[in-house]
N, C-alpha and C positions, 0 to 999 in steps of 0.2 A: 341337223341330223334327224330330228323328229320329223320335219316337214318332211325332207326327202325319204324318209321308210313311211309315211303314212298317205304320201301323195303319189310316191312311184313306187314303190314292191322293194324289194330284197336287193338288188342291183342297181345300181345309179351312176351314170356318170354326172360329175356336176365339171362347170368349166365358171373358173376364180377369176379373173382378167387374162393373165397367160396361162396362167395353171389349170390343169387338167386332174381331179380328183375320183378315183374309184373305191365307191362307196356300197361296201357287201353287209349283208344283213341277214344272215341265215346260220345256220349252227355247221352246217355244211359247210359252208362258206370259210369261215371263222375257223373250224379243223382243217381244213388246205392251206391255209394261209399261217396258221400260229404251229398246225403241227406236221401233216404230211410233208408239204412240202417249206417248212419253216428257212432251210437253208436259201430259196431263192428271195427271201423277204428280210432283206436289214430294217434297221430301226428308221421312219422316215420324219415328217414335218413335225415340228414340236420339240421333239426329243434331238434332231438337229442342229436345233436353235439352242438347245440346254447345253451343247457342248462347251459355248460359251464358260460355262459357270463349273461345267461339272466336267470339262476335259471327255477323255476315255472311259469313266467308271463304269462299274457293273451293268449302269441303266442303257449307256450310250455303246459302249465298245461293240466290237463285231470278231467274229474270225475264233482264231486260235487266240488273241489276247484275252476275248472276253469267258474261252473255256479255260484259257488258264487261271485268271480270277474267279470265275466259278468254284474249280475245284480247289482253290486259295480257303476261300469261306467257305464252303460248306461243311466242314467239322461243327462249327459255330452254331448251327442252325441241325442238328441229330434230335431227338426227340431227347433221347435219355441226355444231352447236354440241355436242353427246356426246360425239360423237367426239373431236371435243381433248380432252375430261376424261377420256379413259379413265388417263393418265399419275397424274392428280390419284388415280383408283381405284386404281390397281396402288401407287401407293405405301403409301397410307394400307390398303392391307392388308399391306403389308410391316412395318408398325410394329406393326399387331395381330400377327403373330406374332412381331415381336421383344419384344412386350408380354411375349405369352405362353412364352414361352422363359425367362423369368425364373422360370415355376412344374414346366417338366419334372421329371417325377419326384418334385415336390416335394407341396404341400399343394392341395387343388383352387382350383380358381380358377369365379369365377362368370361363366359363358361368355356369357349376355345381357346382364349390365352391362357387358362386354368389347366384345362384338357395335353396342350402342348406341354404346359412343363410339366405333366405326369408322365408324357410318353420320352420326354427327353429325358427323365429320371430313371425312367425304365432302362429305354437305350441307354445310358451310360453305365448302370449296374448291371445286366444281363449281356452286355454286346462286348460295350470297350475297359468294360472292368476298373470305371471311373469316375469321379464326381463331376457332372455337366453343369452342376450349379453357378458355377462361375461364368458361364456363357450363355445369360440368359436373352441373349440376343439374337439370336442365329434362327429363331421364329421367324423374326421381322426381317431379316435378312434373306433368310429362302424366299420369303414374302416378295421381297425385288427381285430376285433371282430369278421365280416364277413369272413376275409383270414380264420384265423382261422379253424373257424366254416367247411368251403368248405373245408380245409386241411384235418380237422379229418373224411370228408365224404367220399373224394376220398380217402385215405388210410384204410378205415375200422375202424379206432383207432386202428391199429397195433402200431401206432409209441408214447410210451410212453412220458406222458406232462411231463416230468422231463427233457427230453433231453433238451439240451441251441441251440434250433432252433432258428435264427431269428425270425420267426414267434411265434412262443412260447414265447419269447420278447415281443417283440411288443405287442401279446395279455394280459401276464399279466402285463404290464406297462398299457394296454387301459381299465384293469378292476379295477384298481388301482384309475387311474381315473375317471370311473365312477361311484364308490362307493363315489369318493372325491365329486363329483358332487349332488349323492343321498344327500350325509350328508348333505352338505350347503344348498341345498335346499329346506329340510325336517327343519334344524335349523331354516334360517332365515324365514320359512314360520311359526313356531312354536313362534319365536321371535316376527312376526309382529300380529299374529290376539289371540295371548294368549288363542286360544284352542276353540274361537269361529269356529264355522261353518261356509262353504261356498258352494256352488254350481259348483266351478272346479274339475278338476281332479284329482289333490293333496291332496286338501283338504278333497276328498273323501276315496284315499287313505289311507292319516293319519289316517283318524276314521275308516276304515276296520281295519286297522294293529295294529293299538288301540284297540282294542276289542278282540284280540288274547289272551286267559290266559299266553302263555309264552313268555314272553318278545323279547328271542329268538328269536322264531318263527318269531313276530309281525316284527321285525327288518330285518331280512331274506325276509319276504313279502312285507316289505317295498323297499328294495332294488330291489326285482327280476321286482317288478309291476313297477316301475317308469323307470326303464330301460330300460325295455321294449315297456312305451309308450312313451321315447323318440326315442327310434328306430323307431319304425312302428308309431309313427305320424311327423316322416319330410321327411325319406328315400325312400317310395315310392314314395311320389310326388314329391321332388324332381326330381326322376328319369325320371318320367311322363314329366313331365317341361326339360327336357332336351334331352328328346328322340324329343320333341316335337317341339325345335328351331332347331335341326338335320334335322328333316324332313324338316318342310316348310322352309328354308335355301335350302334345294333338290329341290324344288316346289314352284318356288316365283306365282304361279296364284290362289294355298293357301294363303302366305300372303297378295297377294293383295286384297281376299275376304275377309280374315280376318280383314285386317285394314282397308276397307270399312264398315265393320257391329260392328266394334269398335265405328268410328265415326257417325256411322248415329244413333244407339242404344246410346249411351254416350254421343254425344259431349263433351265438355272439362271438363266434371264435373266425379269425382269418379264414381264408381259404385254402384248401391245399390244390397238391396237382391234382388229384384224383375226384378233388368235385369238380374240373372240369367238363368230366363223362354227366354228371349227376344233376348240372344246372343245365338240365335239357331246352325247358322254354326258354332261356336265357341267350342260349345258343342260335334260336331257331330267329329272334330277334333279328342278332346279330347277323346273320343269312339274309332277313328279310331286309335291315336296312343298307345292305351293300347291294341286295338287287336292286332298288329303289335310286342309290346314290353308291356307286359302284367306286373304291379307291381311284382305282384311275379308269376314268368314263371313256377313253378312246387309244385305241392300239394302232399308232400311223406304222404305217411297213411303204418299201419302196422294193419294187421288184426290180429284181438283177436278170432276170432273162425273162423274154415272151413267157407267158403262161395263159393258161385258161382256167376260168374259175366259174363253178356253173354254168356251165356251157358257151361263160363270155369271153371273148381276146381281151388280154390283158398285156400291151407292149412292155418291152422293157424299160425299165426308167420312172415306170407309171409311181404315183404316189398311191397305196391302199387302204382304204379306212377301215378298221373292225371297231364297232363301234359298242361296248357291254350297253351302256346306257342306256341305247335302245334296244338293241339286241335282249335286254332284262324285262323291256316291254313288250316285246312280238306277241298281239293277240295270239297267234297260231298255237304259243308256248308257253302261255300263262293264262288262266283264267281273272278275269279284272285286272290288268294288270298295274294300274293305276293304283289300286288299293292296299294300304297296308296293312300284311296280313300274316304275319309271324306264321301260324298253322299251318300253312300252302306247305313248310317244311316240317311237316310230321309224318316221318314214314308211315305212320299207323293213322291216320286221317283218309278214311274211304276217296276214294277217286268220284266224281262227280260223273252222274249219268249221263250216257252219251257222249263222255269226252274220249277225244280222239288215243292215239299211240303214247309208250312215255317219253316225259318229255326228252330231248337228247342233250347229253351231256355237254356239247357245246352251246348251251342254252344261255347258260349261266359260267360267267368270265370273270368272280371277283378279284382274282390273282390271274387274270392270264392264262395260260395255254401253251402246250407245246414245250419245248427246251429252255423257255426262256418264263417260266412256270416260277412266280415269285416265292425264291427260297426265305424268305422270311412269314410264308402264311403263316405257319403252326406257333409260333410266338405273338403274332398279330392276332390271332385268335382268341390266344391264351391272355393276351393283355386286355383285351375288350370284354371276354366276358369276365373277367374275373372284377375288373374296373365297375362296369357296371352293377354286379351282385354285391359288392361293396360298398357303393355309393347308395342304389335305391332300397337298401336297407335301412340308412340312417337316415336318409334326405328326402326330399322330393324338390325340383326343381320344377319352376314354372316360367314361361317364357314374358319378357314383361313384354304389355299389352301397345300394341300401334308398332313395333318391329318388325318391319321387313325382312324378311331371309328367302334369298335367290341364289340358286347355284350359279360358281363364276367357272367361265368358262377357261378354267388353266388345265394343267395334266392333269389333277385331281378336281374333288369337286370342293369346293371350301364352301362359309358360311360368312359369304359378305359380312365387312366390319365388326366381327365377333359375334357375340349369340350375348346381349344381357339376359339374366335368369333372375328371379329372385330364389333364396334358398330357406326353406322349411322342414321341421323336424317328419322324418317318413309316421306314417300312421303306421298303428300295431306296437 
């Protein structure tokens, strides 16, 4: 994707062996396709391939099923429903750094497997109103899910899921268990509240899939939707939270602001909601390294009728890429854009002489775009800065020395083979 936006412009066709891929790189571009005209664009390569694992859910579904899941969960995801859980957040980052206080000074500790069972701690106290502790598998498990998924993208689905690939393994052993997971979960929540109602996710869930006439079906919906929001509510922020000890580890004159505006905003007491307005640098971080390493780095769509997009044909059937990743890089739209640089997000930060128009809002895609505009931002948000002013308060992480970390090319961007860190007390 880099080569083709820095070697051919904004528009690319690329041709895969049979396949024929339309690849847009413009902010205009990227509003046609995610928002004006978002109904002729379903979900295409990639997310195709995840159907596999993840059925129908929220990520994959189209049509009226996928507005009816929408308007299922979105009670879930209100601001003033966040709000309460900011408590649930500030704790469950107070245990990741008393996780990690057990390794100061000592042997490195792998910070993404760390980072994961905070965000699964999160999602199961703030989402499904449960303790995920007992499933601390389901990492490693998306982990195949994801190979998978990428396997059957780069190959087309030439290679038949009967053959006894390793990978073909592994995924259905990881789908195996997360169906073992749906069941108990859906059980013991059926066990504990006898069919009363509730205001999480699961519980909302249940009474969607309930309501289904075919049992079937209801079971089937069941499974695909819970899957799914255990995927996409701990794996991109996760990844967010990990991209993000990488960087300022790069740039300690980042942490040094950050654990100055930890302390002066905080002192020694939790977080609440309300210093999430108030951990300004903290936020803008966070901004900067999702430009950088964007939750999910490319938006496939498959168009359902002829279109034009920038003044190009586009047939129907075509596969479409919007790509944030680079799209987060367009010289046009970013000054340096290589560079990490938290400030570029301070409203009050002078504009640079001579630079052009502002930038446009389709510039920048860390959630997406359009209808289908990730209803879990403002909790993703809320969990990552708050994780972070918590941890580089007490800590300071450092990346150990001769480790490679390359972005893998899955529907997010992860952190080859975990992130080792060594862990040390924060100065101040």
């Amino acid at each position: 994707m880099r080569a083709a936006a820095t070697e051919y412009g904004d528009a690319v066709r690329i041709s895969i062996g049979p396949k024929t891929l339309y690849f847009f790189n413009h902010p205009d571009h990227a509003k046609h396709v995610l928002a004006d005209n978002a109904a002729n664009y379903h979900k295409g390569i990639g997310l195709i391939q995840a159907r596999r694992a993840l059925g129908d859910g929220l990520l994959t579904s189209e049509g009226e099923l996928w507005r009816e899941q929408r308007r299922a969960i979105q009670p879930v995801f209100q601001h003033k429903r966040i709000s309460r859980q900011a408590d649930a957040v500030a704790e469950e980052a107070a245990k990741l750094v008393a996780r990690l206080r057990a390794f100061e000074g000592g042997r490195p500790v792998d910070l993404v497997q760390e980072l994961t069972g905070l965000t699964l701690g999160v999602l199961g106290r703030t989402l499904l109103d449960t303790d995920l502790g007992a499933f601390e598998s389901i990492g490693h498990e998306f982990e195949a899910v994801q190979d998978q998924a990428m396997f059957d993208m780069v190959t087309l689905g030439a290679v038949p899921g009967w053959i006894p690939l390793p990978t073909q393994r592994r995924f259905r052993r990881a789908r195996a268990e997360l169906q073992r997971v749906v069941d108990t979960l859906v059980t013991e929540r059926n066990a504990r509240d006898g069919g009363a109602e509730g205001d999480d996710a699961l519980s909302l869930i249940i009474d969607s899939a309930h309501g289904e006439p075919d049992p079937a079906v209801g079971r089937r919906r069941l499974r695909d939707e819970i899957v799914t929001l255990l995927l996409a509510g701990h794996e991109t922020t996760a990844s967010t939270l990990g991209w993000t000890f990488y960087l300022v580890d790069r740039h300690p004159e980042v942490f040094d602001r950050l654990h100055a505006e930890a302390v002066e905003v905080l002192g020694d007491r939790p977080p609440e909601y309300e210093d999430l307005h108030r951990l300004r640098y903290t936020s803008r971080v966070v901004e900067e390294v999702m430009r950088l390493y964007p939750p999910v780095w490319i938006l496939p769509r498959q168009a359902q009728a002829d279109d034009e997009i920038g003044g190009y044909h586009v047939p129907a059937g075509s596969d479409v890429l919007i790509c944030p990743y680079t799209l987060h890089r367009h010289p046009a739209f970013w000054d340096a854009p290589e560079q990490f640089d938290p400030d570029r997000f301070d409203p009050d930060r002078p504009r640079p002489e001579g630079a052009g128009p502002e930038r446009p809002r389709y510039a920048y895609l860390p959630f997406g775009a359009g209808p289908r505009f990730c209803v879990g931002s403002h909790l993703g948000l809320l969990e990552a800065t708050f994780t972070i002013a918590v941890l580089v308060r007490e800590l300071r992480l450092a990346k150990v020395p001769g480790h490679r970390v390359v972005p893998e090319p899955m529907l997010s961007l992860r952190v080859r083979g975990g992130l080792p860190m060594t862990v040390h007390r924060a100065r101040g």
